[in-house]
MARLUMDO-904447 format. One line per 4 residues: number of its first residue (from 0); for each residue x, y, z of N, C-alpha, C, O. Coordinates in nm, 3 decimals. Layout:
N
NUM	X,Y,Z,X,Y,Z,X,Y,Z,X,Y,Z; ... $
END
This chain:
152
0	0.502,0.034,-1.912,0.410,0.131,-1.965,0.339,0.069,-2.083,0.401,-0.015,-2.149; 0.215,0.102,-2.116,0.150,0.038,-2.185,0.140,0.107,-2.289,0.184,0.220,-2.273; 0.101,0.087,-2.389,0.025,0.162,-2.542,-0.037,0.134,-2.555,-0.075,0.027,-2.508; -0.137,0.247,-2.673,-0.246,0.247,-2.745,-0.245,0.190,-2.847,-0.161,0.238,-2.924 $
4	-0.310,0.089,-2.896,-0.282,0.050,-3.054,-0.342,0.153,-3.129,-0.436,0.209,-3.073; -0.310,0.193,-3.249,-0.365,0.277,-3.308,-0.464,0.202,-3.443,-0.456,0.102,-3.514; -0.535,0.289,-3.431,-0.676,0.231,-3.518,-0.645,0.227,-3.625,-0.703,0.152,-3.703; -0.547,0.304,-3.661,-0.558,0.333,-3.837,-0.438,0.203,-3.895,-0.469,0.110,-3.969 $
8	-0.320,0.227,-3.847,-0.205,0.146,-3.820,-0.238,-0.026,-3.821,-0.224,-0.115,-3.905; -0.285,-0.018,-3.692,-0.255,-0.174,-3.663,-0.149,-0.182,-3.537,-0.162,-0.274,-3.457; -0.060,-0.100,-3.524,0.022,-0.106,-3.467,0.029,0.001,-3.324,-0.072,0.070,-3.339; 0.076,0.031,-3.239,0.096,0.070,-3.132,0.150,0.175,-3.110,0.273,0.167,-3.112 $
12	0.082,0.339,-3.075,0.137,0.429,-3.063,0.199,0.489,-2.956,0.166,0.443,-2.847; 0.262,0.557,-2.956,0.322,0.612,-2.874,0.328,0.646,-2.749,0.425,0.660,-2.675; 0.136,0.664,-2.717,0.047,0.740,-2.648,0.087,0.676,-2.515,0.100,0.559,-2.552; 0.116,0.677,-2.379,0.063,0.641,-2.321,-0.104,0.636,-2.230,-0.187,0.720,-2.193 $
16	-0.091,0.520,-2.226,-0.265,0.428,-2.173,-0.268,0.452,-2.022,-0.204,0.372,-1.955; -0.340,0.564,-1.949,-0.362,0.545,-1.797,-0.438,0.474,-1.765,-0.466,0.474,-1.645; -0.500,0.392,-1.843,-0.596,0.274,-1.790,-0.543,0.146,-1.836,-0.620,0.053,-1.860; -0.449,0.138,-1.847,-0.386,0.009,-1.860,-0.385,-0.070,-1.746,-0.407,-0.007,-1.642 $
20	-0.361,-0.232,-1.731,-0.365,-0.285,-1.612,-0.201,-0.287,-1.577,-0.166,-0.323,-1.465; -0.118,-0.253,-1.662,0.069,-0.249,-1.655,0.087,-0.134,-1.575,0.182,-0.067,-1.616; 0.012,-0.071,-1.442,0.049,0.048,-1.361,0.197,-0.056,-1.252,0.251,-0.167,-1.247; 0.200,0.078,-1.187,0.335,0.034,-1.085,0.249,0.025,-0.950,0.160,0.107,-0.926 $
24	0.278,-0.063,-0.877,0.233,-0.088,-0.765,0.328,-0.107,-0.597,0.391,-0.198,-0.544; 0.279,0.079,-0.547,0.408,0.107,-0.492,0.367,0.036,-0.371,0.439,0.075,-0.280; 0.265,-0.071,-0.320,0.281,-0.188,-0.207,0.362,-0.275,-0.201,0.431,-0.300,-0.103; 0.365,-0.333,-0.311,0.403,-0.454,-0.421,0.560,-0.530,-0.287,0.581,-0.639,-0.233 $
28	0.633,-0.386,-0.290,0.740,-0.477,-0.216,0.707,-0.513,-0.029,0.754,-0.608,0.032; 0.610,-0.402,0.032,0.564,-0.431,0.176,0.536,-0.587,0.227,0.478,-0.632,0.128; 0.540,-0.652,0.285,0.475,-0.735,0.358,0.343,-0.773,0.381,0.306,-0.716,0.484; 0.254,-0.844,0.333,0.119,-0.839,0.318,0.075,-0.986,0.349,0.094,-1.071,0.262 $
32	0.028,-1.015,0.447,-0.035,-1.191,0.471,-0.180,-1.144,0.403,-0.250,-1.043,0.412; -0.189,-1.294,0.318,-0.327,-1.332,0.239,-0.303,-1.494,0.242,-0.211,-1.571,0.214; -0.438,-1.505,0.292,-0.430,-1.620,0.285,-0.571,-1.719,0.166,-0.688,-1.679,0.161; -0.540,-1.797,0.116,-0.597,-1.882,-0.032,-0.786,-1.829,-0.003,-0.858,-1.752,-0.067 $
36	-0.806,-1.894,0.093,-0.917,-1.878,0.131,-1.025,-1.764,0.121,-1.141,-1.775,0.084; -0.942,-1.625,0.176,-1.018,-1.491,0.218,-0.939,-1.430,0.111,-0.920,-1.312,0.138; -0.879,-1.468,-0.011,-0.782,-1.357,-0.089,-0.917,-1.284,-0.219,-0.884,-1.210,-0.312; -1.047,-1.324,-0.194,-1.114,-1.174,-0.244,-1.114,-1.110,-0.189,-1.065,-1.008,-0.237 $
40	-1.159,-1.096,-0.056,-1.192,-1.011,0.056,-1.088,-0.902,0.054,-1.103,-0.783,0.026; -0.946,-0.990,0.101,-0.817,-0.930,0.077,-0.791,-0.834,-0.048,-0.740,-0.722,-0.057; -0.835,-0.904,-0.122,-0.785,-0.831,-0.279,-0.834,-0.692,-0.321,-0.790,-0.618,-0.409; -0.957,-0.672,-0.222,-1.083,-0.604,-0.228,-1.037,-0.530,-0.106,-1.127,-0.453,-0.072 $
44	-0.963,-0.525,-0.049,-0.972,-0.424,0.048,-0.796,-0.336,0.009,-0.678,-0.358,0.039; -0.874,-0.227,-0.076,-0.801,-0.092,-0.108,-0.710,-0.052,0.012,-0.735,-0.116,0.114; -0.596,0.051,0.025,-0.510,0.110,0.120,-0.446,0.206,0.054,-0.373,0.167,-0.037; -0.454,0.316,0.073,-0.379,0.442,-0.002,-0.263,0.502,0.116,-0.288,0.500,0.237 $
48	-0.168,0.540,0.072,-0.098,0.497,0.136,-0.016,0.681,0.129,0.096,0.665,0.082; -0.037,0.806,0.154,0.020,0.952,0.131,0.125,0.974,0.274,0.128,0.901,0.374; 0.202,1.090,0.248,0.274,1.118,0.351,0.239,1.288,0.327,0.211,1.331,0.215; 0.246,1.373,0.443,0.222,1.521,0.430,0.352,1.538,0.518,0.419,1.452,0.574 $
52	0.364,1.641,0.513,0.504,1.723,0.579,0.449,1.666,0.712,0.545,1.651,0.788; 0.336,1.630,0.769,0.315,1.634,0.955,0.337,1.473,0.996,0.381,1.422,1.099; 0.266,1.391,0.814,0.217,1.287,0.910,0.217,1.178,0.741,0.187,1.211,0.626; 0.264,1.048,0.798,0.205,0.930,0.698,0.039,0.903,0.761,0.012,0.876,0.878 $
56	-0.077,0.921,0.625,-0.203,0.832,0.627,-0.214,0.741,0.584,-0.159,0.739,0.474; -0.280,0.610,0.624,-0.332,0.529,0.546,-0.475,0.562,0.566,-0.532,0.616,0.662; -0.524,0.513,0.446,-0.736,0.491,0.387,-0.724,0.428,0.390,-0.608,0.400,0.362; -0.814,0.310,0.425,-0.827,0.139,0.386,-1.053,0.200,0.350,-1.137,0.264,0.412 $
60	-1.047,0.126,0.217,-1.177,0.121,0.208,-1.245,0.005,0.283,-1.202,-0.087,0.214; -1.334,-0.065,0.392,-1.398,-0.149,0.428,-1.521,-0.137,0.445,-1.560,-0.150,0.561; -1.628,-0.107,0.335,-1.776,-0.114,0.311,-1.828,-0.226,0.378,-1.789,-0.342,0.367; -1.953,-0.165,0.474,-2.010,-0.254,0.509,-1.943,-0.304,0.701,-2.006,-0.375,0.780 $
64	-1.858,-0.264,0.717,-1.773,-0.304,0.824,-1.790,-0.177,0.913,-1.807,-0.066,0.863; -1.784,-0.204,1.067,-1.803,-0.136,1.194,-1.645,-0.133,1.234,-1.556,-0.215,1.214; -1.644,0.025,1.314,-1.532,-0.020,1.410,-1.481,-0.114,1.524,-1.378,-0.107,1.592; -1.580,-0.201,1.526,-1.572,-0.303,1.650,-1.506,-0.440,1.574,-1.448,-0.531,1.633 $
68	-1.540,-0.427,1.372,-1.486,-0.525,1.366,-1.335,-0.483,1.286,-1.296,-0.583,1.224; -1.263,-0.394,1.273,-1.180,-0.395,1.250,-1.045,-0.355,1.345,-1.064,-0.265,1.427; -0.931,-0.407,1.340,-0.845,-0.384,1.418,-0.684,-0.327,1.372,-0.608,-0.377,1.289; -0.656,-0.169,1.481,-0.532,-0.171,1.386,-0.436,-0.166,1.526,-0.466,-0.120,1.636 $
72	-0.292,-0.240,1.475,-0.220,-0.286,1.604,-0.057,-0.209,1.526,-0.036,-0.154,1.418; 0.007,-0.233,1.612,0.177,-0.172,1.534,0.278,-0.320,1.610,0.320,-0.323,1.726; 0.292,-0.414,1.519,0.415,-0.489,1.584,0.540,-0.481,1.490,0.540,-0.431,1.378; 0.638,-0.535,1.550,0.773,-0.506,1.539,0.835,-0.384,1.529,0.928,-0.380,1.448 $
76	0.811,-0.292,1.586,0.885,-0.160,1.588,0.772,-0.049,1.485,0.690,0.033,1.523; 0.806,-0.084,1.368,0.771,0.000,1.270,0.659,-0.071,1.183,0.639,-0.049,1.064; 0.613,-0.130,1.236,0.472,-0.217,1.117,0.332,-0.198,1.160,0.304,-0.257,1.265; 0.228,-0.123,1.099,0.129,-0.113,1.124,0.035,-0.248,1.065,0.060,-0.303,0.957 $
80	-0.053,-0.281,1.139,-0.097,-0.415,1.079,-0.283,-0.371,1.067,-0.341,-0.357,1.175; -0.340,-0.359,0.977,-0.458,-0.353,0.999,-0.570,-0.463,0.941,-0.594,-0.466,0.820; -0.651,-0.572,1.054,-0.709,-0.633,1.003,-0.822,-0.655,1.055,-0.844,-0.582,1.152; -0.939,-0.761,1.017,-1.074,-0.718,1.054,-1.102,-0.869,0.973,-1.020,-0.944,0.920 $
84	-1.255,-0.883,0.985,-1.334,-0.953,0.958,-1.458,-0.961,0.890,-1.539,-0.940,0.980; -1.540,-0.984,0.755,-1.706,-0.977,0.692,-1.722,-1.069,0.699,-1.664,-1.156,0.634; -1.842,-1.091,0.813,-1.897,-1.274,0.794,-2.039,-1.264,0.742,-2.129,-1.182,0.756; -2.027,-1.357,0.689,-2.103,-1.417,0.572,-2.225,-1.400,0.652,-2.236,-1.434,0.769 $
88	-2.341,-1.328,0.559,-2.475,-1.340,0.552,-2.536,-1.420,0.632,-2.529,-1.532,0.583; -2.598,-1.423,0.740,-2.661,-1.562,0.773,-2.787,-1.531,0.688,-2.863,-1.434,0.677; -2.774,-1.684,0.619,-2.927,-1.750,0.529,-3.027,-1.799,0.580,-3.014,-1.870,0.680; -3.157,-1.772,0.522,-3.292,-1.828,0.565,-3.338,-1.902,0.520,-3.345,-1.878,0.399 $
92	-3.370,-1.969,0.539,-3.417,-2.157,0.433,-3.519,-2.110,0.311,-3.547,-2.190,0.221; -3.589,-1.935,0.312,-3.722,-1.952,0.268,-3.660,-1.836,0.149,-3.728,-1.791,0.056; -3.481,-1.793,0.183,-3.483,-1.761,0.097,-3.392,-1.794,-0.073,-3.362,-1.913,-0.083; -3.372,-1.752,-0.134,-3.362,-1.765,-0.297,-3.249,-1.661,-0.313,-3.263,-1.545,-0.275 $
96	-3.128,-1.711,-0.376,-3.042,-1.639,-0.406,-3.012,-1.644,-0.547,-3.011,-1.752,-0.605; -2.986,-1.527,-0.611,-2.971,-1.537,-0.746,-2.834,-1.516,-0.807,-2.779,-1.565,-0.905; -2.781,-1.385,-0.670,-2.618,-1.390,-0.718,-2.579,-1.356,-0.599,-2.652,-1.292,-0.523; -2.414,-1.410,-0.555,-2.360,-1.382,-0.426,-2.254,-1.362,-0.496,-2.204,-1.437,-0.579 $
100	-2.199,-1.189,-0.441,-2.099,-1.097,-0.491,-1.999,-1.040,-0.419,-1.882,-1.012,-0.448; -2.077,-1.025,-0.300,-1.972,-0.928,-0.194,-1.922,-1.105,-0.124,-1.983,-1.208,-0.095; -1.761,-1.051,-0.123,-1.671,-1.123,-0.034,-1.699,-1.124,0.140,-1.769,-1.052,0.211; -1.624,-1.226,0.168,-1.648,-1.230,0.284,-1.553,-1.291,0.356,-1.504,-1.384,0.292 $
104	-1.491,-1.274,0.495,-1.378,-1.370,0.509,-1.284,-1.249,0.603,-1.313,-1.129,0.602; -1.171,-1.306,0.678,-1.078,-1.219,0.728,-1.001,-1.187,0.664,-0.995,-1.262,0.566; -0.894,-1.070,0.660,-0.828,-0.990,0.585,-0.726,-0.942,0.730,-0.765,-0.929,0.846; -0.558,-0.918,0.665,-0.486,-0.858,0.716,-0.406,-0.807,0.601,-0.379,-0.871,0.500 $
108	-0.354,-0.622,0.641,-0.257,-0.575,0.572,-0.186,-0.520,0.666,-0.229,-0.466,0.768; -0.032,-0.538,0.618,0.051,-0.475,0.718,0.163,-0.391,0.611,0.210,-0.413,0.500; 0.170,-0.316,0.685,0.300,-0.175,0.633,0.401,-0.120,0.671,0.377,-0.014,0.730; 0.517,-0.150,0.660,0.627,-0.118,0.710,0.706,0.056,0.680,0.758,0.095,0.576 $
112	0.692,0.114,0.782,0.656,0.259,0.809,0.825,0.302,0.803,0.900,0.211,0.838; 0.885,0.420,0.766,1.021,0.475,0.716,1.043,0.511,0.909,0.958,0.499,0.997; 1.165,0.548,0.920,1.218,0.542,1.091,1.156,0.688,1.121,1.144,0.702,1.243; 1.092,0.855,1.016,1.049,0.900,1.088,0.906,0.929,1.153,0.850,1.037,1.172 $
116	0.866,0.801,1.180,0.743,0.836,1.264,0.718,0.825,1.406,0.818,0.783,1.465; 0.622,0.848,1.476,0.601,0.848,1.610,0.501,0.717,1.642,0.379,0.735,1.655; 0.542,0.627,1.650,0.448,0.526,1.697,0.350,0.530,1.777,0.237,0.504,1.736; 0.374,0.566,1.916,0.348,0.570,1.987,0.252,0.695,1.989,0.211,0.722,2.101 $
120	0.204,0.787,1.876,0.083,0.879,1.885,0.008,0.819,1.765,-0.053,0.908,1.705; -0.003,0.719,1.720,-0.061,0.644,1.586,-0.226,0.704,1.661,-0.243,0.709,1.783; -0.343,0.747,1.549,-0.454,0.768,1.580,-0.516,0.698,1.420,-0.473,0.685,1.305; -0.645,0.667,1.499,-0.705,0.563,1.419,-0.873,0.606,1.403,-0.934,0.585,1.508 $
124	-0.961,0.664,1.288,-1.087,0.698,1.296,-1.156,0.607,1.180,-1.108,0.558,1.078; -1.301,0.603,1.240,-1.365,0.520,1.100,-1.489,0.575,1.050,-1.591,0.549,1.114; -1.496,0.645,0.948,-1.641,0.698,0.889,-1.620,0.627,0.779,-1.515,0.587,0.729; -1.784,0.609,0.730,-1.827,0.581,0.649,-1.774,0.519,0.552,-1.773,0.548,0.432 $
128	-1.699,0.372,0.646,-1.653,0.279,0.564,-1.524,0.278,0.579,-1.466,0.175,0.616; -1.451,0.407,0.547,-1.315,0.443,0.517,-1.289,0.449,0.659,-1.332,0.523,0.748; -1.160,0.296,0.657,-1.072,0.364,0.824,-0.929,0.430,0.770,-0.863,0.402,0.671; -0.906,0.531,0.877,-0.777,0.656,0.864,-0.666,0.596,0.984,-0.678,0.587,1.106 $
132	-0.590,0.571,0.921,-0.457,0.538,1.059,-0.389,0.685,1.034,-0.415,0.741,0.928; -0.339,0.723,1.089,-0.284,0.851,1.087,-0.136,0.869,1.223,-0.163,0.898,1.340; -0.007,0.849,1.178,0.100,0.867,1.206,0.180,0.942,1.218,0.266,0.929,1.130; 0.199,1.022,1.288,0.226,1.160,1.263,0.397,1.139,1.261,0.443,1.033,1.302 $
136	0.487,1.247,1.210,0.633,1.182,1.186,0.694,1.303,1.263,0.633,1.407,1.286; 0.822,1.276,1.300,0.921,1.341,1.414,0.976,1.445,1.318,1.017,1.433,1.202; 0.960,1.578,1.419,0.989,1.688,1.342,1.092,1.691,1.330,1.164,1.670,1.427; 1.163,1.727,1.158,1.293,1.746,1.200,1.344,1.868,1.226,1.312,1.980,1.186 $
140	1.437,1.829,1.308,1.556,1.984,1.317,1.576,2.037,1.225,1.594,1.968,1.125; 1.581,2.176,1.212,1.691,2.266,1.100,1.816,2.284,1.150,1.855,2.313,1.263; 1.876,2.262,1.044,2.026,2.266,1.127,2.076,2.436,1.132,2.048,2.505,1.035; 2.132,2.482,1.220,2.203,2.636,1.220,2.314,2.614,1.134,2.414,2.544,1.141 $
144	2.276,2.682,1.062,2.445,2.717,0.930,2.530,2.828,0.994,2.472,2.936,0.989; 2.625,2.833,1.041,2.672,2.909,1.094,2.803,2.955,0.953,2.846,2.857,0.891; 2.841,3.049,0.925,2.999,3.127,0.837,3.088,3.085,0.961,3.063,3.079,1.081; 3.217,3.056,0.875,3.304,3.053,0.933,3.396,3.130,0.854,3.410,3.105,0.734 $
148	3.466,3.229,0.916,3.554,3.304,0.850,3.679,3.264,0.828,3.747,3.209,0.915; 3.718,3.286,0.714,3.831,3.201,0.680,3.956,3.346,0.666,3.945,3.458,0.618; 4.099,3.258,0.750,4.138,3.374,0.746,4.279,3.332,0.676,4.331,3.223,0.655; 4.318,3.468,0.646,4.447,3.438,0.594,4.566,3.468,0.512,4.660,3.389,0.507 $
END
């Protein structure tokens, strides 16, 4: 957790800082291939990661990207893998570049999913940039509480 230095002080208050760069990063332990090459692209491609009583979502932000070029697959049992491709601009001899900003390059993220989901109904949509994997998880039973009378 981070602090505020305090202005008057010199020294560091109490406060906590939500804009600190010291947040917790609940990916951090998943499985993630990046490779040297494409690791802006990578670095740059966001994944939010919620669960609702029905279903785990992932968001992946990919601006600029079609559904034809991204791909989401499930290997080893429980791992959703979603990856894709931004290729580079093709250039015109006549033109003049002043700054090149947006990344470019292949990207894979993969996520290792808790035992209650349904694999096998995984649904996948893409608007406006944002693709949705959507996993829906195995209902659970309520168990019957039954009394037992105790006698005696």
């Amino acid at each position: 957790m981070s602090m505020i230095p305090s202005f008057f002080s010199g020294q560091r208050s109490n406060i906590f800082d939500p804009f600190s760069l010291n947040v917790w990063d609940p990916f951090k332990d998943f499985p993630t291939q990046i490779s040297k090459e494409n690791s802006a692209f990578v670095n740059s491609t966001r994944v939010d990661w919620k669960e609702t009583p029905e279903a785990h979502v992932l968001k992946a932000d990919l601006p600029g990207l079609n559904k034809e070029e991204v791909k989401v697959e499930v290997e080893d049992d429980r791992v959703v893998r979603i990856s894709g491709e931004r290729k580079i601009e093709k250039e015109d001899k006549n033109d003049t570049w002043h700054r090149v900003e947006r990344s470019s390059g292949k990207f894979v993220r993969s996520f290792r999913l808790p035992e209650n989901v349904k694999m096998d109904q995984i649904k996948a949509a893409m608007e406006n940039g944002v693709l949705t994997v959507t996993v829906p998880k195995v209902e659970v039973k309520k168990t019957d509480v039954k009394a037992i009378e105790i006698s005696g």
